[in-house]
C-alpha positions as a printed Julia matrix, in Angstrom:
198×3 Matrix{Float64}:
 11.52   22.0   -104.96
 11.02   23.88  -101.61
  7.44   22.04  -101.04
  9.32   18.91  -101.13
 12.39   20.01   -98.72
  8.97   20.86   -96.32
  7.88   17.4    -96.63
 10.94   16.14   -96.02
 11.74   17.89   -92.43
  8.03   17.27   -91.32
  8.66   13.31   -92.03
 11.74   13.56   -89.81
 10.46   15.05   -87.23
  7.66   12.91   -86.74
  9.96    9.61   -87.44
 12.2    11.54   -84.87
  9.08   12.19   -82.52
  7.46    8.31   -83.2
 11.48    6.76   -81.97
 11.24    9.04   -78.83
  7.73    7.64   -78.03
  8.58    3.63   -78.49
 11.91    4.17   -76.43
  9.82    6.16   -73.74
  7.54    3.6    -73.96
 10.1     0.58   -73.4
 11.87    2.63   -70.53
  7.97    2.71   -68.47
  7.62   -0.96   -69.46
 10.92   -2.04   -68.2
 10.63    0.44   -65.0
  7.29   -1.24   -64.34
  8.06   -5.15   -65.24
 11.1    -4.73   -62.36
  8.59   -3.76   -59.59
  6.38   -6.57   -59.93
  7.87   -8.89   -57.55
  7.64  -12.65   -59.01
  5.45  -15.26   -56.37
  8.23  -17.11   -54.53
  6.61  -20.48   -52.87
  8.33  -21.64   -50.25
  8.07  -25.47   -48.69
  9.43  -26.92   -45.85
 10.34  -30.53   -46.51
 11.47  -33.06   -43.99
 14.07  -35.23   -45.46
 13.68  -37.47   -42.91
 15.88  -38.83   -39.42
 19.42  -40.24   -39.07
 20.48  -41.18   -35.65
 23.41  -42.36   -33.66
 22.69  -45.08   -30.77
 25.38  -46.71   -28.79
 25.32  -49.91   -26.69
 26.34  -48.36   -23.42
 24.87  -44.94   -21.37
 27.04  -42.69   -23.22
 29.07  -42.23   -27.11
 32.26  -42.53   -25.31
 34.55  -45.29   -25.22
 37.96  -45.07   -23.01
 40.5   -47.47   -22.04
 42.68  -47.5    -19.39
 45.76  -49.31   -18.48
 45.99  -51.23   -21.63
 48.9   -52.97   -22.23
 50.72  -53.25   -26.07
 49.1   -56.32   -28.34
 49.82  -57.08   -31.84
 47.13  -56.29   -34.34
 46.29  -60.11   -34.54
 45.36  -60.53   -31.36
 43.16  -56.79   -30.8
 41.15  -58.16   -34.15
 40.09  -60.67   -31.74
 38.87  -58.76   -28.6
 36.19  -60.09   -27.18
 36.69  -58.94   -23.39
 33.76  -57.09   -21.85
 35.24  -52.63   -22.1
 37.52  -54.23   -25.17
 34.96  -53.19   -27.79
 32.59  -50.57   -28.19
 29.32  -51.58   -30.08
 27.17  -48.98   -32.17
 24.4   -48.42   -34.8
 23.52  -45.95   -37.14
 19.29  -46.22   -37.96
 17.89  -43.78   -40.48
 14.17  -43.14   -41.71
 13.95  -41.73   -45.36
 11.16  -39.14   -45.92
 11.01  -36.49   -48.14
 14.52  -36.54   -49.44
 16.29  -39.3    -52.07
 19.62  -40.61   -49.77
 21.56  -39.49   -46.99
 25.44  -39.0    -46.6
 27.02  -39.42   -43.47
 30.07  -39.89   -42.17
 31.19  -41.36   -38.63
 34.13  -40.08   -36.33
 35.94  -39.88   -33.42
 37.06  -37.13   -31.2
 40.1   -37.46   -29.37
 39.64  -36.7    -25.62
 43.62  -35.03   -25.24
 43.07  -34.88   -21.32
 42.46  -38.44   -20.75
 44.69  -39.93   -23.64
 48.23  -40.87   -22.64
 48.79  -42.46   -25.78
 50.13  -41.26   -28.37
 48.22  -40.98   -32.14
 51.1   -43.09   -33.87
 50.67  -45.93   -31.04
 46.77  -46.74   -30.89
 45.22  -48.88   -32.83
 41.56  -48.28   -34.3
 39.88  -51.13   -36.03
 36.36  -51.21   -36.68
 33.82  -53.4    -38.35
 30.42  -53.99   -40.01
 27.91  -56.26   -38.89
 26.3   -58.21   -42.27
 24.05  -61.11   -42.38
 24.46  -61.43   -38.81
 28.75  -61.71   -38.9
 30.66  -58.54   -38.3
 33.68  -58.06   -41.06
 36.32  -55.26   -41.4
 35.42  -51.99   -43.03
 38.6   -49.85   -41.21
 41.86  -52.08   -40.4
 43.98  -51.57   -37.99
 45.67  -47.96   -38.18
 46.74  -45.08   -35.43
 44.46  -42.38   -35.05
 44.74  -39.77   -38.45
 43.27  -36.09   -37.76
 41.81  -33.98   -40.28
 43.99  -31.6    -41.5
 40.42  -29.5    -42.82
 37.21  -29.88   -41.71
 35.06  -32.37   -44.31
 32.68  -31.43   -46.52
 29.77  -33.08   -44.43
 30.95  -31.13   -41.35
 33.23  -33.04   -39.28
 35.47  -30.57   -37.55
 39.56  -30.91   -38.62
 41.3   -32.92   -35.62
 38.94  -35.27   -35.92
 39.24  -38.86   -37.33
 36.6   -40.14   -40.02
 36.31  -43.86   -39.4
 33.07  -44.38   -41.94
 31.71  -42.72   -45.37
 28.56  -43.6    -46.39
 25.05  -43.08   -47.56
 22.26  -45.16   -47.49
 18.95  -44.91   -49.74
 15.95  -46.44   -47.48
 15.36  -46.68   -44.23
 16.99  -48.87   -42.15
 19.74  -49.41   -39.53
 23.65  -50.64   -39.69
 25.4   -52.1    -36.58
 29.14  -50.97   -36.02
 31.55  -52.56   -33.77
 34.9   -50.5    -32.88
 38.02  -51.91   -30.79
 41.05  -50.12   -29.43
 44.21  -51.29   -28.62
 47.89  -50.09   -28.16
 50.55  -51.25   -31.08
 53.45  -53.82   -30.0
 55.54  -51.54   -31.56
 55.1   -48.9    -28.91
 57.47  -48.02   -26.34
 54.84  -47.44   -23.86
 54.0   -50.54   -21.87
 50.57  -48.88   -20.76
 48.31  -46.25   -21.44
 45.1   -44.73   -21.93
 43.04  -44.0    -24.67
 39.54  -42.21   -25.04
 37.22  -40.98   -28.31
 33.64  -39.85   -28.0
 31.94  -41.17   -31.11
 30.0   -38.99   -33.18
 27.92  -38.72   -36.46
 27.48  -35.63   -39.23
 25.21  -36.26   -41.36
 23.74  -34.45   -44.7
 19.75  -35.32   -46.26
 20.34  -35.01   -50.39
């Protein structure tokens, strides 16, 4: 009876001694698998180019000593300073599409006008006719900046994304709202672009 109680202890000690070894054994392969660093391959990819070109020198368009018109008649514009003409032309590289978003930034020092009083309108040239893509409305700040970028106080006049290269010609007009009390005024918004490669 006592040889077996012998036999017993030595069997737990070494299954005692053979547990210490594998967990010792994990703990060095664990402590050792964290200090290899894993290869991290890094590649600079060029999604391509979006840009912003506008007819005249600058992206600004002002007017001054405008005079209230209905919406009717600043749809029809055509007076040289009446309308501002623009184009957006993008080359597609290494990236799928590209998100953008137009807007305009109020110029406060120049603008006598008031937000509720202007009138924005812009449209779309297609096929070689320009139609309506942002009716007539007063000028709407952000309240929070965009998720592209544009700063709040600013007014989105265009979402979009485009897929291949290309270009798209804008056309914006500005006029102040028969229903304003102000029988002239000025108005001025620099013209801008954010844009995001996806």
């Amino acid at each position: 009876m006592e040889e077996k109680k012998g036999l017993s202890k030595y069997f737990w000690l070494l299954v005692i001694f053979i547990f210490i070894l594998l967990v010792g054994f994990v703990i060095f392969a664990f402590i050792m698998n964290s200090r290899i660093k894993p290869d991290v391959v890094e590649k600079t990819k060029n999604g391509g180019d979006i840009q912003l070109n506008y007819s005249s020198s600058k992206n600004v368009f002002t007017l001054t000593d405008i005079n209230p018109i209905t919406d009717d008649a600043g749809i029809k514009l055509f007076e040289e300073g009446k309308y501002y003409d623009f184009s957006v032309s993008y080359n597609i590289k290494d990236a799928s599409k590209f998100e953008y978003e137009i807007y305009l930034k109020k110029d406060s020092k120049l603008s006598t006008i008031s937000d509720d009083d202007i009138r924005i309108y812009l449209e779309k040239e297609s096929s070689g006719s320009y139609n309506s893509v942002l009716k007539p409305t007063k000028f709407i700040p952000l309240k929070q900046d965009s998720k592209l970028g544009t700063k709040k106080g600013n007014m989105i006049i265009v979402k979009d994304n485009v897929s291949s290269t290309g270009k798209k010609n804008y056309r914006l007009r500005m006029w102040l709202s028969n229903t304003s009390m102000m029988v002239i005024g000025n108005y001025s918004v620099e013209v801008n672009i954010k844009a995001v490669a996806k």
